[in-house]
SEPAVO-377501 format. One record per residue (C-alpha): residue number from 1; residue in one letter; x, y, z. Coordinates in Angstrom, 3 decimals. Layout:
BEGIN
[site NUM, "A", [X, Y, Z]]
...
END
This chain:
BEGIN
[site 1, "X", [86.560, 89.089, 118.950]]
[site 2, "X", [83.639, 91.383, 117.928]]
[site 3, "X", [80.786, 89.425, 116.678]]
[site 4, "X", [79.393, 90.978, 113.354]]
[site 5, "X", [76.171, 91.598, 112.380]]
[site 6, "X", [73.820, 93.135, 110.218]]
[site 7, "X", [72.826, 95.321, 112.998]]
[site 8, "X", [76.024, 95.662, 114.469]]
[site 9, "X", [77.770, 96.821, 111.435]]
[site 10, "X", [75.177, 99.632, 110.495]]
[site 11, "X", [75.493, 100.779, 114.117]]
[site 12, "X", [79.348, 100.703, 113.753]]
[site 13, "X", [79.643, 102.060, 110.076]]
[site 14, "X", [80.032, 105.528, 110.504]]
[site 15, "X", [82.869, 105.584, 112.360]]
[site 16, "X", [84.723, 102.396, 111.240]]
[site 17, "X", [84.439, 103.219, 107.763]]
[site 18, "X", [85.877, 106.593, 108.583]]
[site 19, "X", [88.562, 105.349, 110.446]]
[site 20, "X", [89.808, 101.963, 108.380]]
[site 21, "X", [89.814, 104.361, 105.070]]
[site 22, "X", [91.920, 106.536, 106.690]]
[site 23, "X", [93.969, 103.050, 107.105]]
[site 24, "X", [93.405, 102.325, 103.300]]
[site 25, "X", [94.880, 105.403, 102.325]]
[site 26, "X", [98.184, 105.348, 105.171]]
[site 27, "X", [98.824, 103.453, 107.806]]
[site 28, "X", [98.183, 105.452, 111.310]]
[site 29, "X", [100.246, 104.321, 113.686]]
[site 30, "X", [102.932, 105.443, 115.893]]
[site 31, "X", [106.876, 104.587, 115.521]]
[site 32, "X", [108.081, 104.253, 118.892]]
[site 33, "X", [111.868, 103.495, 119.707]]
[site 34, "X", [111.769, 101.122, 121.955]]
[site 35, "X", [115.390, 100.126, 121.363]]
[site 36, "X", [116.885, 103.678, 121.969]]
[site 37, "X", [114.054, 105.846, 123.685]]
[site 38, "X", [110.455, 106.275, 124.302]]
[site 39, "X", [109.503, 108.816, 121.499]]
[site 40, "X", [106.660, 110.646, 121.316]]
[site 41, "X", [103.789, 109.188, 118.690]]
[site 42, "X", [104.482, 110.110, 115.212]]
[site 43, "X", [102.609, 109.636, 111.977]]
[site 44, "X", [103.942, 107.131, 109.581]]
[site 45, "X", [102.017, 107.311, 106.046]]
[site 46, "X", [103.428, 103.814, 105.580]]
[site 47, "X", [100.961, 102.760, 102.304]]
[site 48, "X", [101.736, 106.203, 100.490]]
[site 49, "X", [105.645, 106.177, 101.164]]
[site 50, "X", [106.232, 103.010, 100.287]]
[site 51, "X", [105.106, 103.079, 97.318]]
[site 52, "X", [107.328, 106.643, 96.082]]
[site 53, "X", [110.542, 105.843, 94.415]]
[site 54, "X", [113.120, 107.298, 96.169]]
[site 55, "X", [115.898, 108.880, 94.010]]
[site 56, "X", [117.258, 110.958, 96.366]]
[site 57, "X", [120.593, 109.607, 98.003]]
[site 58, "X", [120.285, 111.780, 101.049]]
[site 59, "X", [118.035, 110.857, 104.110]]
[site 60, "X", [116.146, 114.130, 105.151]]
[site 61, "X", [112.778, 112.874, 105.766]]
[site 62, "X", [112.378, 111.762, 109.920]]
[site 63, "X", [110.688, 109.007, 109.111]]
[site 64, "X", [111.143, 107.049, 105.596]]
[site 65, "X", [109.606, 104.109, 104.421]]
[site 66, "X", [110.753, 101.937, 101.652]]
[site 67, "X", [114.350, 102.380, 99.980]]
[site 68, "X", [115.228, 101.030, 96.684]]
[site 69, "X", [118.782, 99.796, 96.490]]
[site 70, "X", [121.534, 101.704, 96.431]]
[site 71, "X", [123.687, 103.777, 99.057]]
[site 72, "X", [122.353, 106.290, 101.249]]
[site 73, "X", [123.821, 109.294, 103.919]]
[site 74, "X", [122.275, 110.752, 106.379]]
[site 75, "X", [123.595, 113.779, 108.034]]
[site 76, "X", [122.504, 115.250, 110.880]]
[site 77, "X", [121.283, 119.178, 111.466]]
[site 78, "X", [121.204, 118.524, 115.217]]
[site 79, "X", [117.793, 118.178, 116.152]]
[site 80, "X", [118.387, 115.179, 118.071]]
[site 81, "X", [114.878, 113.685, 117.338]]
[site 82, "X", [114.300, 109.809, 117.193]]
[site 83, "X", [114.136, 108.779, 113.297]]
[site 84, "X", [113.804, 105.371, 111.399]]
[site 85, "X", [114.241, 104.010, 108.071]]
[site 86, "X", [111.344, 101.227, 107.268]]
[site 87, "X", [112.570, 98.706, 104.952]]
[site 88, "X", [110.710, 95.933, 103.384]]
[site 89, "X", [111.467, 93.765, 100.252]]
[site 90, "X", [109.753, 91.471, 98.281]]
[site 91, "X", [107.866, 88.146, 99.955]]
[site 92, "X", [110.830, 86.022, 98.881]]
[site 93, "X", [113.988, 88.598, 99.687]]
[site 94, "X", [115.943, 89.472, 103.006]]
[site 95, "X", [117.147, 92.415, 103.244]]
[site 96, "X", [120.883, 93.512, 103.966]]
[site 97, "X", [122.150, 96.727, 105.315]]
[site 98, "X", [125.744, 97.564, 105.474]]
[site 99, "X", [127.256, 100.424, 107.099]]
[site 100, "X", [129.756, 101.695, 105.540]]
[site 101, "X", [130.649, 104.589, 107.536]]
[site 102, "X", [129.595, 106.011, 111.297]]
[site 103, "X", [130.333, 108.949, 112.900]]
[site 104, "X", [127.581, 108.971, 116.308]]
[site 105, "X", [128.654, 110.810, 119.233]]
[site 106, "X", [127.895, 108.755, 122.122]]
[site 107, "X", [128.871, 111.153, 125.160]]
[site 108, "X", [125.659, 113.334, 123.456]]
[site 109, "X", [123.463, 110.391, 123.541]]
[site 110, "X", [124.009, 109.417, 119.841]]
[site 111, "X", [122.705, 106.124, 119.115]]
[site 112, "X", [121.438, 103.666, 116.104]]
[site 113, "X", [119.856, 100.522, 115.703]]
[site 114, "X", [119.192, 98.020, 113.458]]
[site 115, "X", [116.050, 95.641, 113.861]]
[site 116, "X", [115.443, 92.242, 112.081]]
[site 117, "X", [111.897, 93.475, 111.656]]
[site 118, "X", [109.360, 96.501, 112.249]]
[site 119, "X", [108.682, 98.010, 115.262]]
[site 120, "X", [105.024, 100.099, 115.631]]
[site 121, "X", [103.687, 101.895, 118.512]]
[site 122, "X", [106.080, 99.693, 121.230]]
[site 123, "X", [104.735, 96.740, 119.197]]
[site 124, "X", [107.355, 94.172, 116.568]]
[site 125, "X", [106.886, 92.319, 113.600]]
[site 126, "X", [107.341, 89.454, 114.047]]
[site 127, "X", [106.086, 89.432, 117.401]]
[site 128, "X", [108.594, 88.278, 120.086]]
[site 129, "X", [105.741, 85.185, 120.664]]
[site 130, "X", [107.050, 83.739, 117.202]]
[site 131, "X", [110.626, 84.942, 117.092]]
[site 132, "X", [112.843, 85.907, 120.020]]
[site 133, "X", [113.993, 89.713, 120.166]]
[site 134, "X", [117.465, 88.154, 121.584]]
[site 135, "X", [119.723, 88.813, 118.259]]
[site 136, "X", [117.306, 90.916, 116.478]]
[site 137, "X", [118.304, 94.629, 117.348]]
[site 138, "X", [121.966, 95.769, 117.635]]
[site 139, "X", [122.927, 99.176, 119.105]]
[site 140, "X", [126.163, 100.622, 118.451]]
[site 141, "X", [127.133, 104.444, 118.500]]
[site 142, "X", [130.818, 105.955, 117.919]]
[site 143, "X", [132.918, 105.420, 114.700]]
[site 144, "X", [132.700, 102.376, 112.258]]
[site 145, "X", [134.412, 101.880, 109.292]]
[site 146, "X", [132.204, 98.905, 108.223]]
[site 147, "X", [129.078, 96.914, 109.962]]
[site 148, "X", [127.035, 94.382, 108.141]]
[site 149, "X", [123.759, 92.876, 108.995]]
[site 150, "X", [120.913, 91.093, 107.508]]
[site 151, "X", [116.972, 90.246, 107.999]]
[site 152, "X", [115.786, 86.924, 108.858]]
[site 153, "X", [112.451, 88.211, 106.227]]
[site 154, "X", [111.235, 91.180, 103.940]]
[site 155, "X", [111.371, 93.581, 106.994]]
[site 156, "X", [113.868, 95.630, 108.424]]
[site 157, "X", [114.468, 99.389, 110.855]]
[site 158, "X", [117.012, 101.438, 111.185]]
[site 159, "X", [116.714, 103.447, 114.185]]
[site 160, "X", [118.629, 106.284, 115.322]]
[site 161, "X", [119.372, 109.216, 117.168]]
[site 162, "X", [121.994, 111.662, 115.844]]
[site 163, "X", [121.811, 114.983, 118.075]]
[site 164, "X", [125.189, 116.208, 117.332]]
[site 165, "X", [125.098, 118.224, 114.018]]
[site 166, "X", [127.353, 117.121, 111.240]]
[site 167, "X", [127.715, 113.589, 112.283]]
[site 168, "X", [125.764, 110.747, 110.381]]
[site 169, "X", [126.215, 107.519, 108.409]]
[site 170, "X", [126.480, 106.267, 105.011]]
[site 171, "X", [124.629, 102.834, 104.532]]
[site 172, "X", [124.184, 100.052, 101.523]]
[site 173, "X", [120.714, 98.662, 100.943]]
[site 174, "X", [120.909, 95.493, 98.902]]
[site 175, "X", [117.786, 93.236, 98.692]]
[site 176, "X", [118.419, 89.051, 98.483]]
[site 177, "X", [117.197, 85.799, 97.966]]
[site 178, "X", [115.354, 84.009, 100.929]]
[site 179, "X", [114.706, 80.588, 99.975]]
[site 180, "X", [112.728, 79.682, 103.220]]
[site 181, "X", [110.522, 82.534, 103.894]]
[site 182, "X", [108.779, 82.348, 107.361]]
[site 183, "X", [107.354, 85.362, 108.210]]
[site 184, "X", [106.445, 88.006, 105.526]]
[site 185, "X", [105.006, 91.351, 105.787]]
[site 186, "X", [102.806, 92.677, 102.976]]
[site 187, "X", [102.558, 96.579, 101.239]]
[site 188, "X", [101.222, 95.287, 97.999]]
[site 189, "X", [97.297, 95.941, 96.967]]
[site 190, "X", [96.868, 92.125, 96.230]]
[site 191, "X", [98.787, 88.997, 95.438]]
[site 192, "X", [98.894, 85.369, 96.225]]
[site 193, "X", [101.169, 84.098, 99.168]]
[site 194, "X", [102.632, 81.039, 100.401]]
[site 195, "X", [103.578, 80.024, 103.810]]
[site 196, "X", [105.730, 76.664, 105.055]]
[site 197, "X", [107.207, 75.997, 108.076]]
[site 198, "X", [109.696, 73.576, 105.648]]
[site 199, "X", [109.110, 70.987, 108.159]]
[site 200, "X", [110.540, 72.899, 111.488]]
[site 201, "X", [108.514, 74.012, 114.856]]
[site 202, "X", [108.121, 77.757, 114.149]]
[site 203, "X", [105.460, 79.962, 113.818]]
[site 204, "X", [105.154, 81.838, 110.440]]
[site 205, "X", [102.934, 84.486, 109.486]]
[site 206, "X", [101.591, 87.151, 106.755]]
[site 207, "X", [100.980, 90.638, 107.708]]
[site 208, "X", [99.405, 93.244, 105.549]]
[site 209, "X", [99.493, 96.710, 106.471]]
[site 210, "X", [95.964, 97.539, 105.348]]
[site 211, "X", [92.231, 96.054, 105.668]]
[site 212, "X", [91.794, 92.550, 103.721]]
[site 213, "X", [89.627, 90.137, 101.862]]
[site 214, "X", [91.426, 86.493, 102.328]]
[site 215, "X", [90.956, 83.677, 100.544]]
[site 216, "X", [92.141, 80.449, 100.810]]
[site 217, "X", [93.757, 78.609, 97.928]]
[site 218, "X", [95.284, 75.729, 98.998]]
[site 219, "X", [95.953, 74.311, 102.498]]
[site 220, "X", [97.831, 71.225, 103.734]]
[site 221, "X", [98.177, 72.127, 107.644]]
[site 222, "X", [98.193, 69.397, 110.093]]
[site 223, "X", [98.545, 66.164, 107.629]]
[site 224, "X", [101.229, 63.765, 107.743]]
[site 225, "X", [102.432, 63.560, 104.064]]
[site 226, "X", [100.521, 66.420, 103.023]]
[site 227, "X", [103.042, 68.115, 100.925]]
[site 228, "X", [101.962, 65.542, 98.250]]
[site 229, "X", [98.397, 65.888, 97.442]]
[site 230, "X", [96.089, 63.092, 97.129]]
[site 231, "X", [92.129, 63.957, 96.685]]
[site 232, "X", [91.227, 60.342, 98.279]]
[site 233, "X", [92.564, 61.236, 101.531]]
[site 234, "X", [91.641, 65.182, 101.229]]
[site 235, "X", [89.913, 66.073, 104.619]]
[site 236, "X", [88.560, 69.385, 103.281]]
[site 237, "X", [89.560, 72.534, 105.352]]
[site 238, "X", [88.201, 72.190, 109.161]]
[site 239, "X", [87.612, 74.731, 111.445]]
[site 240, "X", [88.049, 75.912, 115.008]]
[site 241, "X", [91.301, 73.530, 114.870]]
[site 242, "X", [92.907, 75.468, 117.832]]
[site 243, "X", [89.855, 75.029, 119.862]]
[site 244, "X", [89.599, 70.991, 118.771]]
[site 245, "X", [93.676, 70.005, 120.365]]
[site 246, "X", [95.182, 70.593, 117.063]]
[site 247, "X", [98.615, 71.148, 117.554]]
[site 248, "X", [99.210, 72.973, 113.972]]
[site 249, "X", [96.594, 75.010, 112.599]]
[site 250, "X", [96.197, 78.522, 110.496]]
[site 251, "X", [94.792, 81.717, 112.422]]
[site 252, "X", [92.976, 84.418, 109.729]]
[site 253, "X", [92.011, 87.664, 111.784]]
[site 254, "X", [93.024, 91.281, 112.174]]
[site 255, "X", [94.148, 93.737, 114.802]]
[site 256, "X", [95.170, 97.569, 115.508]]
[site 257, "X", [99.090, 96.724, 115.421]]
[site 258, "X", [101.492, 94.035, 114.792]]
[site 259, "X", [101.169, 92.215, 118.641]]
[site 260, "X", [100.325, 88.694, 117.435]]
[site 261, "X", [99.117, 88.001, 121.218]]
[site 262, "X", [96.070, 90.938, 120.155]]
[site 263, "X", [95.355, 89.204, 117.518]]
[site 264, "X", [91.212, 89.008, 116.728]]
[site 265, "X", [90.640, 85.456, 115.346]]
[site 266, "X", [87.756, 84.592, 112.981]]
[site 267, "X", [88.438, 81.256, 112.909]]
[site 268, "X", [91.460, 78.737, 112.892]]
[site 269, "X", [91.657, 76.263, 110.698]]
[site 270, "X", [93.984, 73.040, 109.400]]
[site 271, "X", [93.355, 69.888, 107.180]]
[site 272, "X", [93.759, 69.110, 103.494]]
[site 273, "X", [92.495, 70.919, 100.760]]
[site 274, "X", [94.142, 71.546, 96.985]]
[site 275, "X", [91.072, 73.610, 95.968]]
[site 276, "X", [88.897, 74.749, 98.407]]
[site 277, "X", [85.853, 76.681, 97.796]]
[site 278, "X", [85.392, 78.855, 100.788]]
[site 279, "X", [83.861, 82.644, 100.625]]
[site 280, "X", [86.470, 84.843, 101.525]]
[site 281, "X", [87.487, 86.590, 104.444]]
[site 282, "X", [86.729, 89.892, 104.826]]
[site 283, "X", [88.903, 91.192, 107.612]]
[site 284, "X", [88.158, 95.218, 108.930]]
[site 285, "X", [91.056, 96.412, 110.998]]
[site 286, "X", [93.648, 97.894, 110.756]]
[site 287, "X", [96.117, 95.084, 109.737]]
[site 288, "X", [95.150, 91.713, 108.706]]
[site 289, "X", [96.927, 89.037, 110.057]]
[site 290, "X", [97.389, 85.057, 108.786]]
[site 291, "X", [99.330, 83.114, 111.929]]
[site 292, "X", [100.461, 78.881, 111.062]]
[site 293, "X", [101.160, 77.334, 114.112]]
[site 294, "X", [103.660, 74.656, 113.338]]
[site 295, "X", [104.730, 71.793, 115.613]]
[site 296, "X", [106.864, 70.194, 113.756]]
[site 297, "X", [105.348, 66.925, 113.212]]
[site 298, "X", [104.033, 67.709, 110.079]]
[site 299, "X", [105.243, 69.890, 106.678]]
[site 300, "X", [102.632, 72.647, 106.626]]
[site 301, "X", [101.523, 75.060, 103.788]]
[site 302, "X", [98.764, 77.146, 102.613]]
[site 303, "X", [98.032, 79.749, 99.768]]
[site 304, "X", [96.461, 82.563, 100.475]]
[site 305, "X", [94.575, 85.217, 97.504]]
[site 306, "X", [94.978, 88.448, 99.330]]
[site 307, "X", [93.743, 91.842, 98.214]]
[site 308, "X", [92.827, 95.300, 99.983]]
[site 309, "X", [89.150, 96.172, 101.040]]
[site 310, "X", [88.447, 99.316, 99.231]]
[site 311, "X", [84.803, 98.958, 99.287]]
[site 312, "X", [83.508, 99.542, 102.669]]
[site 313, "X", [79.870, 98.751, 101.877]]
[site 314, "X", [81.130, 94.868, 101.871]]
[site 315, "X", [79.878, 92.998, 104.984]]
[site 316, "X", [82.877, 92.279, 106.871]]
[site 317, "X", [83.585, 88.696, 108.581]]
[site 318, "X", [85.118, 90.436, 111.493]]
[site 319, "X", [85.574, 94.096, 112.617]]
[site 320, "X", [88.575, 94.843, 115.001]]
[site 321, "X", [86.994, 97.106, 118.009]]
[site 322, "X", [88.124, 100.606, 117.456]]
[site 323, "X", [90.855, 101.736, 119.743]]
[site 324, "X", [89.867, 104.332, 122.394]]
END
């Protein structure tokens, strides 16, 4: 983890701020298909895209982020280039994809995916540390009449490689209800977030896709019986919980791509809190990353205020290292 300070930050500024607003504005990063190919870097304006409604019905753009529902084709002019369809949803939604037709030639190659998840740069949301790959990406190439699959959380790919021309898909994007939500990846400018573990050993997290000021609301992490708040037993919110034995504790930090295990922590902390009043976080990389390690011993939870860094005169609380 870099260690920030007033010093350090001037020296750093011109080129940080440079690079994390070009983050601000869209996402650099590279969409690599690791389950069909190793493709050649590409630009993915994920923060711009996402945000365009996308009347259209017919998949032309390479790379596409952010579908409304509906039903889609794609059609293929035979460039045979490695393409991918970013979904993601709302905190509190899974997302389900049904193909409803597929013609992919797979003497030629021909190939598509779908991933419970995103996958940047060779690296997945959620990271494989926190949820196994095994069941999350299904290949299939050929002729379908009807395939159905659905996210575990807000994120989902669709992958594919279509180098015959004329053949393609037709898919249905519907977005519902997740009533346990466990890992969560964030495209909104702010908004308050939630995560449990709903009393289970699993690690859940909250990803934003931009540079972020975090602020915790409420935590109960690490408490027997701390899903019912009581201010005479309140511990206040403790830090460096990882580093004390803790077995469930909250990391806050920020790194270049969506590897968890690259993860730059600021701190980790645990305890009980219903209204802590801690400065924010003010997290400069690339993505901004909130990890609860859950054993299972304990029902966990904390609230998190988080909101994009758009001023870039703010003294940050940690600084990811820019990438060579």
């Amino acid at each position: 983890m870099t260690t920030i300070s007033q010093d350090g930050v001037k020296a750093a500024r011109t080129c940080s701020v440079i690079f994390v607003a070009l983050v601000a504005v869209g996402l650099l990063c590279s969409a690599h298909a690791s389950p069909i190919t190793k493709a050649d870097s590409q630009r993915l304006d994920i923060t711009a895209a996402s945000r365009a409604k996308r009347n259209s019905r017919i998949i032309e753009e390479c790379m596409l982020v952010g579908l409304e529902e509906g039903t889609y084709f794609y059609k293929s002019r035979g460039t045979g280039d490695v393409c991918g369809v970013y979904l993601i949803s709302q905190p509190d939604e899974a997302i389900q994809v049904s193909f409803d037709y597929l013609d992919v030639d797979c003497d030629v190659n021909g190939l598509v995916s779908f991933v419970d998840g995103w996958e940047l740069g060779g690296e997945l949301f959620p990271s494989e540390v926190d949820a196994p790959l095994e069941g999350r990406v299904h290949e299939f190439c050929g002729r379908l009449k009807k395939k159905v699959f659905q996210s575990s959380g807000n994120a989902a790919l669709i992958q594919y490689r279509v180098p015959r021309r004329g053949n393609g898909f037709k898919i249905t994007v519907r977005y519902t209800k997740n009533p346990t939500p466990c890992n969560i990846l964030v495209d909104d400018v702010s908004g308050l977030y939630t995560l449990r573990n709903h009393g289970r050993r699993s690690n859940c997290s909250i990803t934003t896709i931009f540079p972020a000021s975090v602020t915790i609301a409420q935590i109960a992490v690490g408490i027997k019986g701390s899903l019912v708040p009581n201010r005479a037993i309140e511990t206040g919110v403790l830090s460096r919980c990882e580093k004390r034995g803790s077995r469930d504790y909250v990391q806050i930090g920020g790194a270049q791509g969506l590897d968890v295990t690259k993860l730059e922590v600021e701190d980790s902390v645990c305890g009980l809190d219903s209204n802590p009043r801690l400065p924010a976080s003010h997290i400069l990389c690339g993505m901004t990353t909130v990890r609860m390690v859950s054993s299972g011993l304990t029902d966990n939870s904390i609230t998190l205020a988080i909101s994009q860094i758009s001023d870039f005169d703010i003294m940050p609380t940690l600084m990811c290292d820019l990438p060579l």
